[in-house]
Structure formats: C-alpha cells, structure tokens
N, C-alpha and C positions, 0 to 999 in steps of 0.2 A: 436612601440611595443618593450618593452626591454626584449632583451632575457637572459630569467637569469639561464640557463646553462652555458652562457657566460661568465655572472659577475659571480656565482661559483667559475669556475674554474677562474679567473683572481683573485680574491680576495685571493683565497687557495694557486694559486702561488706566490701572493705578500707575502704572508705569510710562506710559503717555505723559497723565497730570504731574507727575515729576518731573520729567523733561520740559512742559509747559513752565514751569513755576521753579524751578531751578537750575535749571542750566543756562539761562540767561545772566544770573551773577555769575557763572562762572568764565561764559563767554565776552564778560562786563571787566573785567579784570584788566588793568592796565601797569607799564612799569612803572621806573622811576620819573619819566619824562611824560608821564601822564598819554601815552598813548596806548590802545589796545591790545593787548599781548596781540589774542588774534584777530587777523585783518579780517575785515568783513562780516564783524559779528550780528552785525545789523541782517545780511543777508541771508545769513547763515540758522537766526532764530528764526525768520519770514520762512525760507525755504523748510522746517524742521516743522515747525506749524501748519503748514498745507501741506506735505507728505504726507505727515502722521492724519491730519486730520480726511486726508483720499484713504488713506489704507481704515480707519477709524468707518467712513463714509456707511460700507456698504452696513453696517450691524448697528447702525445706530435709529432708534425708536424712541424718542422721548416724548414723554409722556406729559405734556406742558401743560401745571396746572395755571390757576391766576397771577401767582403770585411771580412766575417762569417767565410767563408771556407778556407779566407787565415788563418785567426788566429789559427782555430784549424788545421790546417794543417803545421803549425810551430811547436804549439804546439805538435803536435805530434812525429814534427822529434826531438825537442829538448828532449821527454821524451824518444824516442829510442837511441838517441843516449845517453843519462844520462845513460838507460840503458845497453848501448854498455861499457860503462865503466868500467861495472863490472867484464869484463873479464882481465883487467889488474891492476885491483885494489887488493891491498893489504886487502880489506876488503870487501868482491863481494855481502855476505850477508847484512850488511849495505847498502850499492851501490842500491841492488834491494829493499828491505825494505822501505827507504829512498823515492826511486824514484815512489815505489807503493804512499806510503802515501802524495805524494807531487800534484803528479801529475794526478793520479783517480779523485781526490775531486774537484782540479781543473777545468778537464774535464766536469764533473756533472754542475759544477757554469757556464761555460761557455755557456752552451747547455741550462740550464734554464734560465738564462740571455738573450740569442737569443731567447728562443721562447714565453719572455716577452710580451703580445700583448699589457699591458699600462708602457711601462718603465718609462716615465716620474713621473707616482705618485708611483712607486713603488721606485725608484729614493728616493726623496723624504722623502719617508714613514721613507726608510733607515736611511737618515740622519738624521730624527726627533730620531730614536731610539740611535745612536750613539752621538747625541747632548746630550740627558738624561743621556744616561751611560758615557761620560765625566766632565757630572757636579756632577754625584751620586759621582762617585771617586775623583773628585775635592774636593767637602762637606765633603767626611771623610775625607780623607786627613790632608786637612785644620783644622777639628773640633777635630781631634785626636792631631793637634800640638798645638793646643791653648790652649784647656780645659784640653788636656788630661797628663798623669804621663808620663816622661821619665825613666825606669829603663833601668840596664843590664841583657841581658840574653846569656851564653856563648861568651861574648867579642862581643857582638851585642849589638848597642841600641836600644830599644822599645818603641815607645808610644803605651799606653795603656789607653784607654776610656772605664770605665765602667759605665752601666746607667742598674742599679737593678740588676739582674742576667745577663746581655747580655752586653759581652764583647768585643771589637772590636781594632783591633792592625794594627801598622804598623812600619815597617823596617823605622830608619832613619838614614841616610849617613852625613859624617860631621862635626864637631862640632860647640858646641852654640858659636856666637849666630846667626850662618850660619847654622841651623840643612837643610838636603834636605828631603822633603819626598818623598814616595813613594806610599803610598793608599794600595790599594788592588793589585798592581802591582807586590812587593817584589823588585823593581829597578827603581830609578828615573828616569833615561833617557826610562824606558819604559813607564813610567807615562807621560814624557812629549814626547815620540811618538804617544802614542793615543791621547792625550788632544790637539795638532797637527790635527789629523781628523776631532776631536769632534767640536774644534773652528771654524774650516773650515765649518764645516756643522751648525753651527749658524748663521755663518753671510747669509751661501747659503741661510737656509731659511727665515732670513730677507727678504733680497737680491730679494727672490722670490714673498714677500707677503705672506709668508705662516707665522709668525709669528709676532709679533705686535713687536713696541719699545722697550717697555717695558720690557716684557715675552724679549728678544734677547738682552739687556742690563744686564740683570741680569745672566742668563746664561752663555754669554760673559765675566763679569766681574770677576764671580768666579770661571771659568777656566782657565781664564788667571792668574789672583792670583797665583792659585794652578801650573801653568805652569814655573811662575815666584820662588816659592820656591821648584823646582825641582833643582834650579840650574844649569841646564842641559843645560851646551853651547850650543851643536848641536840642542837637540831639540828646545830649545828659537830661534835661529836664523833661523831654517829653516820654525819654523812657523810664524815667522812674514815675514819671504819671502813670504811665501804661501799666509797668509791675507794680505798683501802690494799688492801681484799680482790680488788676487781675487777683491780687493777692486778697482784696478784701469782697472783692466780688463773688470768688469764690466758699466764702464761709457762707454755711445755711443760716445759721442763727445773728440777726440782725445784729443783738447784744455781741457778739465775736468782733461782726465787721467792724463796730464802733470804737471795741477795746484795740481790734488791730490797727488802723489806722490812725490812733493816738498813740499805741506804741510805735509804728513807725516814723510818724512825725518827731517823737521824743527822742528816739535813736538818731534819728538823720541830723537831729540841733546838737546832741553831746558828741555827734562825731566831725562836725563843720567845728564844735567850738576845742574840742580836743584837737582835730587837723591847723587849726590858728595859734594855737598855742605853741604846738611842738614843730611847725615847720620855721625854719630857717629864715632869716628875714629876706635873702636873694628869692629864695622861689615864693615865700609869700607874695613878695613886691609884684613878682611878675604874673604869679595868678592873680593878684587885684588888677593890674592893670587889662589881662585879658577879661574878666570879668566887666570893667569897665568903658572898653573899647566901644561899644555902643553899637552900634547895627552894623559896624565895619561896610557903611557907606551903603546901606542896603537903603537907605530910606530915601536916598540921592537917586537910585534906580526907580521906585517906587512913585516918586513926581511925573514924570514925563509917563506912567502907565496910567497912572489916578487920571493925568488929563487928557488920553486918550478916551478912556472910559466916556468922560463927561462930554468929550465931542463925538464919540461915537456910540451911545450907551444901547442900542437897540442892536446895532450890527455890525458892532467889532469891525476889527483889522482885517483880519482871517485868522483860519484856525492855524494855529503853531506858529505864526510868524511877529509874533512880539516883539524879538528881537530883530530882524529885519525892516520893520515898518515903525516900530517906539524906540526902541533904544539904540541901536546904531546912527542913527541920523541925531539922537543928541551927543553921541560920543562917548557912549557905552560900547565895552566890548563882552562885559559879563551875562551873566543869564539873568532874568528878575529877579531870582531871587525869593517868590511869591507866588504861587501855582493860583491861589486866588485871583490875584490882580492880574496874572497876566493871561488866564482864560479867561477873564470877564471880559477884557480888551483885545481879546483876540474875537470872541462868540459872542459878544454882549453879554447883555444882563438876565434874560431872558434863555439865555443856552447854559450861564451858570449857572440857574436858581435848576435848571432840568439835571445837571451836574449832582447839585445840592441834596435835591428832592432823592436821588438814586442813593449817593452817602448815606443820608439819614434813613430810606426805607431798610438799609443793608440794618445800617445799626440796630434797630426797632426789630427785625426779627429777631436778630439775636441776643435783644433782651425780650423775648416774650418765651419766655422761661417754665417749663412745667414741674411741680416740685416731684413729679412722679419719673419723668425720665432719669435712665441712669446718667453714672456720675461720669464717664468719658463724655458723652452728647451735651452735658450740661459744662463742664470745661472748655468744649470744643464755641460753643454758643459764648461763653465768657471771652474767650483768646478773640473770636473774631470781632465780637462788638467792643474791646477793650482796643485792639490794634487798628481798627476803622476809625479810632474814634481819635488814638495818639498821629496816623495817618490824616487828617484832619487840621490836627492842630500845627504839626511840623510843617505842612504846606505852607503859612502863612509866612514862613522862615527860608523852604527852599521850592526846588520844581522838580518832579519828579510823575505825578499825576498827569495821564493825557498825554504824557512825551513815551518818546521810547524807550526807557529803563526795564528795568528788571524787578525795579518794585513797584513797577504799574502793574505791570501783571500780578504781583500777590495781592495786590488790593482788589483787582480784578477777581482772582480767585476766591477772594475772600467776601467778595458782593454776592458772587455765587453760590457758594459755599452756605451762607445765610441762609437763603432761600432752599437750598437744597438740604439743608440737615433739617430743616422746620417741616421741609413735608415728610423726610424720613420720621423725624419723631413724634407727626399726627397720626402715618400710619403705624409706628408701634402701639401709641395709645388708643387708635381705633383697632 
C-alpha cells in the first residue's frame, strides 16, 4: 500500500530543493549592461528561502546523524565567528548584513537537504534542471553571436538578436575575430562557471541512465561549444578536469580508468595540434595572445590581500568586506578575484582552514565509495566529489564561495548532499 501523504510531501520537497538550488541562476541573470534582469533578486531569493522553509517548518523531523550534526555544527561556529568579526571590523554593518544573507539561506538548504527522505532522485531531478539551464544560455549565447548584430553601446560591445518585437542581448568581451561571450550572465568567466556544473550534470545523467545517447550528446556538444567561446582559461580547464575526473572515475575497472585517461589525454593533444594547424593565423594570433595575457592583473589584486593576511592573520578584516577594507583603499574597483585569499583576509586563517576542513569532509564522503551500491548512488557520489573538488580549484581564479551567488548554494547543496546520500546508502547496505 503506498502511502501518499508520503509521496506529497517528498515530491513538494523535491520541489523546494529545486527552487533552493535553481532558481537563483535564473533570478542571477543579467543584460547587456550587466545589470539584473530582475531587481531585487537578492531579496527575492532571502524572502523564497524563509517562506518555503515556514511552510516546510511544521513536517520537518531530521534525524541528525554524526556526520549531519558535525556539518551544521561547523557551520555554525564558522557563521559566529564571521560574525565575531564585526566587532573589529571597519565596516560591522556590512560584516553582519553579509553574514545574515550568507549564512541563514545556507542553514534552511542544509536542514532540507538532511531531511531529504529520496536524495537520490531529487539529486538528479536537480541536475536534470541545471543541464537545461546551461544549454538554454549555451543556445543564446551561441545564437546571438552568429545570427545576431554587433553594435556599440557606451564603449561596450553588444550583440543584439532581434526576432519581431522580442529582443535579446549580450555583453561581448574581446575582439573579432576572438569575440567571448557571455549569454545571460553579463561575464564570460561566469558563463563558463555555470556551463562547468551544467556539463557535469550531463554527462552524470548519462552516466546514470537517466538520459539516452542522443538527448546527452547534443546537450553536451552545445555547452561545451558555448564553454569553448567563453574563452575563459580557468573555467575551460577546470571543467575539463572535472569531466576527465568524472569520466574516469566512473569506470569500475582500475585497468579502464588508466586506458581512459590516456585516451583522453591523447585526443585532447591531436585536437590542440590539429586546431593549430587549420586555424587561420588572425584567430590563432589572437587565441595566443588570450592565452598569454597572464592573470589579467589578477595578481596585482592578490598583493594588497596577501598583506592583509599577514597583518591580520588571526582575525581578518571582516567577513565579506575585502573589497571595502583591502582593495578599495588601494584603488581597486574589482572583486579579488580569489575566494581563498580573500576569505582568509576577511575570517583569518583559522576560519579558512574550518572552511577548508568542511570542503574536504564533503569531498571524503563522497569518495568512500561502496562496490556494492547501485550505479545511480555511486555516480551521484562521483558528480559531487568530482564538482567539490573543480569548485575548489576555480576559487583560486574567482569568488563565488561565501558571497551571494547561485553557485554558493549548489556547493552548499552539494556539501549536503554528500553526507546525506552516505547515510542513505548505509542504510540500504544495513
């Protein structure tokens, strides 16, 4: 007999978690002038967050084992002590502000994420959603640089697609006949950190059976396209780390992994040195020089945090305000640049290693791997410590982590996630 107060309420939560963990890219969305499609998206995710999670409130029972109770229990000293910082911070209003909006919403994901009763297809469901909205902004992307008009608007360049009244734009970085785009993003390198998730979660749900050849080829192909004229060093390289790791992590037989990852390696050299041969010498020139450009002055931000660090290594700045307290006052207007450096310099060094220590516990469950669960739980275990891990490495390049984005929260989800598929797959094996 199925009891369907049960599936109700599991179906409503998976539905929750989808609004938690996706609808923030899409409230994240900006035009051609790099402002918000919609205004207030900040407020609008906060308020969607506590609704859901008052109406959630009354039916919620979790069952907090060790490994439940260590996370929010980190998490919590780490959001006290953020907000211990306000009292020596130059900026205490920001500091608490900051660390309300960082860390509440967090809270809310963590806690419905643990008292997920099917994580695996809500899992899933996720990346089905996140697969679409990286090929939707892939599509324009793409369709605006081909079909569409490049003008200037205030020392910016635009493409512009119109089709009858309904008009569609995007920021592009570069010049021809290297143009980068950027979709609905307003910034390439944030185009190719989502399209980073999105690929990830195409291949998972191949990987899983939950998607045909086909449907996962094509998908595939026009993300990575669009990934591809982002131009975006870090994000190109850290997602093909991510899909090289998922892709060999997934074979059972050690002999497979070793064979795949030397085919891949060998492919990836005869398609750079075939790509070098047949391009043009205009867009070669100008892909070496992009390639060459160097940190694009990222390392010139990265000075004046390093020596915060060293003059404050115990108790930061405060939390979030790196750019208020380090870099403005040397004549920076950008962000760090460095989710590392600039929460170390914000929290000390002792609030990033509690940071750190949280990363790595995520990653670690979801390699403690059993050869006996089935093969969706064990892809599912592969995608998140695969994507924690390229999450990790990108930081070092941008900020995203700790701030208010949209991909804080999948990382977020994805720390919980770990923990939460590991005790579902003890008790199947128990």
């Amino acid at each position: 007999m199925i009891n369907h107060k049960l599936t109700i309420k599991t179906n409503i939560l998976q539905i929750i978690l989808i609004i938690f963990t996706c609808i923030p890219f899409l409230l994240e969305l900006k035009n051609a002038q790099r402002n918000p499609i919609i205004p207030y998206h900040a407020h609008i995710i906060i308020l969607l967050y506590i609704l859901l999670f008052l109406f959630l409130l009354p039916f919620i029972k979790v069952k907090l084992e060790t490994s439940k109770l260590f996370i929010l229990i980190m998490w919590t000293g780490l959001f006290l002590w953020s907000m211990t910082t306000s009292f020596w911070s130059l900026y205490p209003e920001f500091v608490i502000q900051r660390s309300f909006m960082i860390f509440i919403p967090s809270y809310i994901l963590f806690i419905v994420t643990f008292y997920d009763k099917e994580p695996i297809n809500t899992f899933f469901s996720i990346l089905n959603y996140l697969s679409w909205f990286g090929a939707m902004l892939a599509f324009i992307g793409l369709l605006i640089l081909i079909v569409g008009e490049n003008v200037w608007v205030d020392g910016s360049r635009i493409g512009i697609l119109k089709i009858g009244f309904f008009t569609i734009e995007q920021k592009l970085f570069g010049a021809p006949p290297l143009l980068r785009i950027s979709s609905l993003t307003g910034n390439p390198n944030s185009l190719a950190a989502t399209l980073m998730i999105s690929l990830a979660s195409t291949i998972a749900l191949y990987f899983a059976d939950i998607w045909g050849k086909t449907k996962s080829m094509f998908f595939f192909g026009i993300q990575f396209m669009a990934l591809i004229f982002t131009f975006s060093r870090a994000g190109i390289s850290v997602t093909i780390i991510v899909l090289c790791l998922l892709v060999v992590f997934s074979q059972k037989q050690l002999s497979s992994k070793i064979f795949k990852s030397i085919l891949i390696i060998l492919i990836t050299g005869l398609l750079l040195g075939f790509t070098y041969i047949i391009l043009p010498d205009s867009i070669l020139g100008g892909l070496i020089n992009r390639i060459a450009v160097g940190l694009n002055l990222r390392d010139q931000l990265w000075i004046p945090l390093i020596s915060s660090v060293l003059e404050s290594p115990l108790t930061g700045v405060g939390f979030g305000v790196s750019q208020e307290a380090v870099l403005q006052p040397e004549g920076f207007t950008q962000g760090a640049h460095n989710a590392h450096l600039a929460i170390t310099s914000e929290i000390g060094i002792l609030g990033y290693i509690v940071l750190c220590f949280l990363w790595i516990y995520g990653i670690i469950f979801s390699l403690r791997l059993n050869k006996t669960i089935e093969k969706k739980l064990r892809i599912a275990f592969i995608t998140i410590g695969v994507l924690l891990f390229g999450f990790y490495i990108h930081q070092f390049v941008e900020t995203s982590i700790l701030r208010f984005s949209a991909r804080h929260f999948v990382w977020v989800y994805l720390l919980g996630s770990a923990v939460s598929l590991y005790s579902k797959s003890c008790q199947k094996i128990n």
